[in-house]
SELORO-751207 format. One record per residue (C-alpha): residue in three letters; x, y negated, z negated. Coordinates in steps of 0.2 Angstrom, whole numbers, plus 5000, padded with zeros to 4 digits. Each point is the difference from the previous one (the first is absolute). Layout:
BEGIN
ALAXYZ/...
// end
This chain:
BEGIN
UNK500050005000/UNK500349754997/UNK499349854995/UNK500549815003/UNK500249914983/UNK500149845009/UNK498650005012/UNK498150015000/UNK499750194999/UNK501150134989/UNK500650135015/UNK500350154990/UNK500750155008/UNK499850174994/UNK501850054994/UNK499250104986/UNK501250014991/UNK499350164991/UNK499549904983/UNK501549904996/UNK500850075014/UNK499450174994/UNK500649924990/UNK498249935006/UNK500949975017/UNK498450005008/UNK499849915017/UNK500849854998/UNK498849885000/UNK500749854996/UNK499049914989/UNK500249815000/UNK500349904985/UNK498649905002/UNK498450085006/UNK498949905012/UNK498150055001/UNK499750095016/UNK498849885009/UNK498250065004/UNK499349975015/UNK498349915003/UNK498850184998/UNK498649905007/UNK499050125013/UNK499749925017/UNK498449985005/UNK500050145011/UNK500750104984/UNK498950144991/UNK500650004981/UNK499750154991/UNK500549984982/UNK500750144992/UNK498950104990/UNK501150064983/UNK498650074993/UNK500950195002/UNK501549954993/UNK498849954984/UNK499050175003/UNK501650104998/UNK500749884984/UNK498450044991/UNK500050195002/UNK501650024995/UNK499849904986/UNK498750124995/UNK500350155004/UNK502050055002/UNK500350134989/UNK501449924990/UNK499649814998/UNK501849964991/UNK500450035018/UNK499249835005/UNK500949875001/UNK499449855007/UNK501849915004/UNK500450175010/UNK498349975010/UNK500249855003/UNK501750015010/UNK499650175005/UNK498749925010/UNK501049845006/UNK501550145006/UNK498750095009/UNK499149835008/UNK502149975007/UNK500350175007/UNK498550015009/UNK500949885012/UNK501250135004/UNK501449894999/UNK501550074991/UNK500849844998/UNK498449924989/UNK499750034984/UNK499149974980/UNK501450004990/UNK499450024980/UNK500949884987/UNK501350154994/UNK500450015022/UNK500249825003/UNK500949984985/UNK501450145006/UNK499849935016/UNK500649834995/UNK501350084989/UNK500750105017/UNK500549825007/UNK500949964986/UNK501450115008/UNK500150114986/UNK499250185000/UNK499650154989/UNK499550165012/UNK501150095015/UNK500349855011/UNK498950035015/UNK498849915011/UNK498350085004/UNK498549975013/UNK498450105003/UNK500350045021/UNK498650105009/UNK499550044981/UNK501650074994/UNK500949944987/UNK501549965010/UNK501949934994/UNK500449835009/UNK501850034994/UNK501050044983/UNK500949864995/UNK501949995001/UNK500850084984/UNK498350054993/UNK499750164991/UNK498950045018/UNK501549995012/UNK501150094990/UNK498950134999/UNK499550025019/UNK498349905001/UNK500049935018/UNK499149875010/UNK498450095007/UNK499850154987/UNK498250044995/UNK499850024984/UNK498850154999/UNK500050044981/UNK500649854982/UNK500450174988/UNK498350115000/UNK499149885007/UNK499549975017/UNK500349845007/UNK498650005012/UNK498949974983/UNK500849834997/UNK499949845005/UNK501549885007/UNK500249934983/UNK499450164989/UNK501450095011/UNK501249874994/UNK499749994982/UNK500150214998/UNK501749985011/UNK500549874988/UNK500450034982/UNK501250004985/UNK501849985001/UNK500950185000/UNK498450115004/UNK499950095016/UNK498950005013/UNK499750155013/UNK499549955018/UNK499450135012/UNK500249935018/UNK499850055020/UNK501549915011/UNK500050025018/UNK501150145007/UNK499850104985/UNK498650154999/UNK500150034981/UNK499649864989/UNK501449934988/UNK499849984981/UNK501349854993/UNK500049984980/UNK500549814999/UNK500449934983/UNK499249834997/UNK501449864995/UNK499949824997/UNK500549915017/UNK500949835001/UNK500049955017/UNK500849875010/UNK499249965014/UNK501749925011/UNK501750075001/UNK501649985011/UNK501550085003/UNK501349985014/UNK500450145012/UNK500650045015/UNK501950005004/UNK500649834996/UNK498649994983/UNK499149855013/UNK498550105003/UNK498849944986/UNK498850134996/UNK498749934992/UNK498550114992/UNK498249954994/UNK498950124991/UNK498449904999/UNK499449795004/UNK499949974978/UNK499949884991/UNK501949974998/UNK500350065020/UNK500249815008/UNK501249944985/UNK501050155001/UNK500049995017/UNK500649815000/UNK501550054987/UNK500750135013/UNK499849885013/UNK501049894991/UNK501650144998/UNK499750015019/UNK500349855006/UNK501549984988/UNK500950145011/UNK500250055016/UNK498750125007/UNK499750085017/UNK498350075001/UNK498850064987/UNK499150154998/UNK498049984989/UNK499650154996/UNK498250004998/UNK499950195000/UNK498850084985/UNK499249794996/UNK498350034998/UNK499849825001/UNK499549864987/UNK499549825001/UNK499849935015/UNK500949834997/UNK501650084995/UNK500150115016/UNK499849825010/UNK501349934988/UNK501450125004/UNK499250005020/UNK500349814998/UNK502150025000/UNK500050095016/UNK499049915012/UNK500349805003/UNK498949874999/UNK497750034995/UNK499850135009/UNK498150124996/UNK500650154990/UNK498250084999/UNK498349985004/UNK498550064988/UNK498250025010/UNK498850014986/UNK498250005004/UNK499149945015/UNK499249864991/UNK501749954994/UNK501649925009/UNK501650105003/UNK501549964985/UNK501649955008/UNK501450034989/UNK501749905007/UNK501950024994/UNK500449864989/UNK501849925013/UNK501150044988/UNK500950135012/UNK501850054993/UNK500550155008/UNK499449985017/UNK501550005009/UNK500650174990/UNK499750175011/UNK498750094992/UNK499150194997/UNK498650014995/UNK499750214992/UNK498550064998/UNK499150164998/UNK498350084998/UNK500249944979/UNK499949835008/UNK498449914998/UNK499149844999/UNK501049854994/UNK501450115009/UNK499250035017/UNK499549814998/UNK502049964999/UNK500450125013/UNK498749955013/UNK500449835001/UNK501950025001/UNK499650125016/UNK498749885007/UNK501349875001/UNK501350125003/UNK501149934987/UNK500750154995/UNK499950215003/UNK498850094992/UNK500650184997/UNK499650174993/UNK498450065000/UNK498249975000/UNK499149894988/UNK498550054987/UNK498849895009/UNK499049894987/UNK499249865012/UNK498849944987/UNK499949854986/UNK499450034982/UNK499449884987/UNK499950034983/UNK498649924989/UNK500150024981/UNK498249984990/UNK499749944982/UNK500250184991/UNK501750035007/UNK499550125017/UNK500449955017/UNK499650025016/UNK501250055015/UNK499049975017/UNK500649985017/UNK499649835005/UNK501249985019/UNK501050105013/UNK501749955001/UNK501049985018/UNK501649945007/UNK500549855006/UNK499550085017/UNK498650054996/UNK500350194998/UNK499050084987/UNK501050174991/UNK498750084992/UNK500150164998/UNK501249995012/UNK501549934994/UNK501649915009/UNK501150105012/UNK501649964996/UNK501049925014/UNK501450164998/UNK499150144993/UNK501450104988/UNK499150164988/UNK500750074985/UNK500050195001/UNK500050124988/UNK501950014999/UNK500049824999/UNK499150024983/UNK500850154991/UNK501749945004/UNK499549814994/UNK500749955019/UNK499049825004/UNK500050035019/UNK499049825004/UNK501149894990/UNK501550085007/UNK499149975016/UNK499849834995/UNK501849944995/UNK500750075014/UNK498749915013/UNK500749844991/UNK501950044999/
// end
C-alpha cells in the first residue's frame, strides 16, 4: 500500500505490514498524520432517479432473535456485533484493499508506521482470496526463514487462514516476542505444501540504507524498505554523504518495498528528475477531478546514472517511483515484475477509535499507464533462481553494478 501527508487525500498503500510488520506489517497503508474527512458527494437523486431506501428491517429481525434465543447469551456481545456487522457491510465490496479496522487493529496499525515491530517481519495482502506474502522484510525473522514474495499462506498454526479476515490473519500471525508461529503455505513450482515455524521477534527497521559497491566503492547502493515516516529525512541525510563524494551511478533498490506514504516516494522521485515535473495522477470518482501530484524542483541527483531494482515484492509507493523514472526514461528499471497495486486508500478514524480503510482513486503514471494487477515490466528483465537464493548470490544487483561500471 501510501498516503500523502501533505496533500488533500491520505493515499495509503497496502504494504501490510503483517501487524507491525508481522510485526503487524500489514499492507502498508500509510496513514497520514493528519486525517482529512473524505468528502461526500452531493447524494441528491436526479430527477430521472428511482430511490429505494434501504430497508434494515432484517438486519433488526436477525438482532432480536438472537438476542432471544441463542443458546448461550454470555455469548452476545454487542461491541462484537456491531463491528462484525460494519466488517461484513466492507467486504461485501469485494475489495481486498478496503477495510473496518476495530480500535485494537487501528491502533497496531498506527504502531506498524512507527518503524518498529513485534511479529515475523512480513507484508501480507488478500489476492484472488488467498492470503498471500507481498514480501518478508529484509533481516526479518520471515526471510531468514524462507518466506517469499508470492507464497499463499494456506494454514496460521491449526487454523485455516481462509477463516480470517486481512486483519484477523494479521493479528493471529502477529504475537509476543519469542513465541513461534507455524505457517503452512503453497509456492509455485512446488507440489507439496511447505510448513515454516518462524519465531516472532521485536523488529527495528530502517527504512533507507547505503553502501558503496562496485570495484572502485563509487557505485552507491542505496536500499529502501518501505515510504515511513522517517524515509524522506533519512533519505536527505544520505544524500548529503553523496554529494560529499564522488559517485558514478546509483543503484535504488526498491525490491521487497511494499510501499508507504505517498509523499515520501515523490520526495525521493524529486532528486532524480529536474525541474516540476507530474509524478502521479490519482482518478477518483467520476463526479470528482483527477489529483496531480508533482516533484517538488529540488532535483540533486539528476545528472548521476541510475537503476532502478525492482521485483514482484515491489508495490505501490514503489511502482509509483519506478513508473515515473521509466516514463521519463531517467533511469533503468531492472529485475523483475512488479506486485501491481494501482489503487489509492484513505484511511478515516471515528470517535471510538476504529477506522475505516476504503479505496477512494486509481493511481497512473505520468503517461497515463495504469499497473493494476499488472505491474511494471522492468526495462531489463533479470530473475533470481533457486540457486540464486540458497547460495545468497544477488544476481539483479550484480546485474546492476555491472550495467553501471
Amino acid at each position: 500500500m501510501f498516503f500523502p501527508r501533505q496533500s488533500r487525500t491520505l493515499s495509503l498503500i497496502l504494504m501490510l505490514l503483517l501487524g507491525g510488520f508481522l510485526g503487524w506489517e500489514i499492507a502498508i497503508y500509510n496513514v497520514q498524520n493528519q486525517i482529512i474527512p473524505i468528502s461526500t458527494p452531493d447524494t441528491k437523486p436526479s430527477q430521472t432517479e428511482e430511490v429505494t431506501p434501504l430497508d434494515l428491517s432484517l438486519f433488526w429481525d436477525v438482532y432480536d432473535l438472537l438476542d432471544k434465543e441463542y443458546v448461550d447469551p454470555t455469548k452476545i456481545d454487542d461491541e462484537a456485533q456491531l463491528y462484525g456487522a460494519i466488517k461484513g457491510l466492507v467486504k461485501s465490496l469485494e475489495d481486498p484493499y478496503s477495510e473496518f479496522m476495530t480500535p485494537t487493529e487501528t491502533s497496531e496499525f498506527e504502531n506498524s508506521l512507527a518503524g518498529t515491530l513485534q511479529g515475523i517481519g512480513a507484508e501480507l495482502t488478500m489476492k484472488d482470496n488467498n492470503l498471500t506474502v507481498v514480501t518478508p522484510l529484509k533481516g526479518s525473522p520471515a526471510e531468514e526463514k524462507g518466506l517469499r514474495s508470492g507464497d499463499i499462506i494456506y494454514m496460521i498454526d491449526d487454523a485455516y487462514a481462509s477463516d480470517f479476515s486481512l486483519f484477523e490473519a494479521i493479528s493471529k500471525i502477529r504475537g509476543e516476542e519469542g513465541t513461534v508461529v507455524k505457517l503452512t503455505l503453497f509456492r509455485e513450482g512446488e507440489t507439496d505444501p511447505i510448513v515454516l515455524e518462524i519465531e516472532r521477534k521485536k523488529i527495528d527497521l530502517p527504512s533507507v540504507e547505503l553502501e558503496y559497491k562496485g570495484k572502485n566503492n563509487d557505485i552507491a547502493y542505496i536500499s529502501i524498505s518501505q515510504f515511513g515516516d522517517k524515509t524522506s529525512v533519512e533519505f536527505d541525510n544520505i544524500v548529503t554523504d553523496l554529494l560529499l563524494r564522488p559517485v558514478n551511478g546509483i543503484v535504488l533498490d526498491l525490491r521487497y518495498n511494499g510501499g508507504g506514504y505517498l509523499d515520501a516516494a515523490v520526495d525521493i522521485l524529486s532528486d532524480f528528475l529536474e525541474g516540476k515535473q507530474v509524478a502521479v495522477i490519482n482518478k477518483q470518482r467520476e463526479d470528482s477531478e483527477d489529483e496531480i501530484l508533482y516533484t517538488n524542483e529540488s532535483a540533486r541527483l539528476s545528472s548521476v546514472p541510475l537503476v532502478v531494482l525492482v521485483n514482484e515484492g515491489s508495490a505501490s509507493a514503489s511502482e509509483i517511483l519506478a513508473g515515473a523514472i521509466q516514463d521519463y526514461k531517467r533511469g533503468l528499471i531492472m529485475g523483475a515484475q512488479t506486485f501491481g497495486k494501482g489503487s489509492v486508500q484513505v484511511v478515516e478514524p471515528f470517535r471510538d477509535g476504529s477506522s475505516l480503510r476504503v479505496t477512494i482513486a486509481k493511481w497512473y503514471t505520468p503517461n497515463d499507464r495504469s499497473i493494476s494487477d499488472v505491474g511494471i515490466t522492468p526495462d531489463t528483465v533479470v530473475t533470481q533462481n533457486e540457486t540464486d537464493f540458497e547460495n545468497e548470490i544477488d544476481t539483479q544487483l550484480e546485474a546492476a553494478i555491472d550495467y553501471l561500471e
